[in-house]
C-alpha positions, -999 to 999 in steps of 0.1 A, spaced: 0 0 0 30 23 -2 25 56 -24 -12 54 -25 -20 88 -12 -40 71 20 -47 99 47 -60 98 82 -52 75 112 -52 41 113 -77 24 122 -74 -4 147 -95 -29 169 -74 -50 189 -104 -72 198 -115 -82 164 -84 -81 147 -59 -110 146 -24 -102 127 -6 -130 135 0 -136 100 12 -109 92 50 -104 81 55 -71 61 42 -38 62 46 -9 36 27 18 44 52 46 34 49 76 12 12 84 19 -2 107 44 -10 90 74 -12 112 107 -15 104 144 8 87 168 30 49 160 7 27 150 7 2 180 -17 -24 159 17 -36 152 23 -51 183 -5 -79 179 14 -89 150 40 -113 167 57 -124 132 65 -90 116 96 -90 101 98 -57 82 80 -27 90 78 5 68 65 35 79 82 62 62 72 95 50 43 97 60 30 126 91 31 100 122 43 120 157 50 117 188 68 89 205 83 55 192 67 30 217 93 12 239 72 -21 232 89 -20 196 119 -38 215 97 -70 221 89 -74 179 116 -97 183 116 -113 149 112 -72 137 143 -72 116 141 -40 96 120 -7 109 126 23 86 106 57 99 120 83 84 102 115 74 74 118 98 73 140 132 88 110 160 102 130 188 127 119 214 157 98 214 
């Protein structure tokens, strides 16, 4: 889904929602706004996750340490603040 000009949050019901599946994500170059997507962390078996240029802020969630098979993130471009 990269470069598709998507806008707006993420949506995301941790109840009715099972990622375990799931392995990549490429969501960069649109327009997506709010804070790190933390739908991410229900999928156990991510192994790449791109988030890119795009307007995400605020902070990158600590919990991004226990994606343990996680073995690229890329987040440039957006408004992440801290260390």
């Amino acid at each position: 889904l990269e470069d598709n000009s998507l806008s707006g949050t993420l949506p995301f019901n941790p109840d009715s929602t099972n990622l375990s599946n799931l392995r990549e994500v490429r969501l960069d170059f649109n327009k997506l706004t709010g804070t790190f997507p933390r739908g991410v962390f229900t999928a156990p078996n991510i192994t790449f996750l791109e988030l890119s240029f795009n307007q995400f802020s605020g902070t990158i969630p600590t919990e991004i340490g226990e994606l343990s098979l996680l073995q690229e993130l890329r987040l440039r471009g957006n408004k992440f603040k801290g260390r």
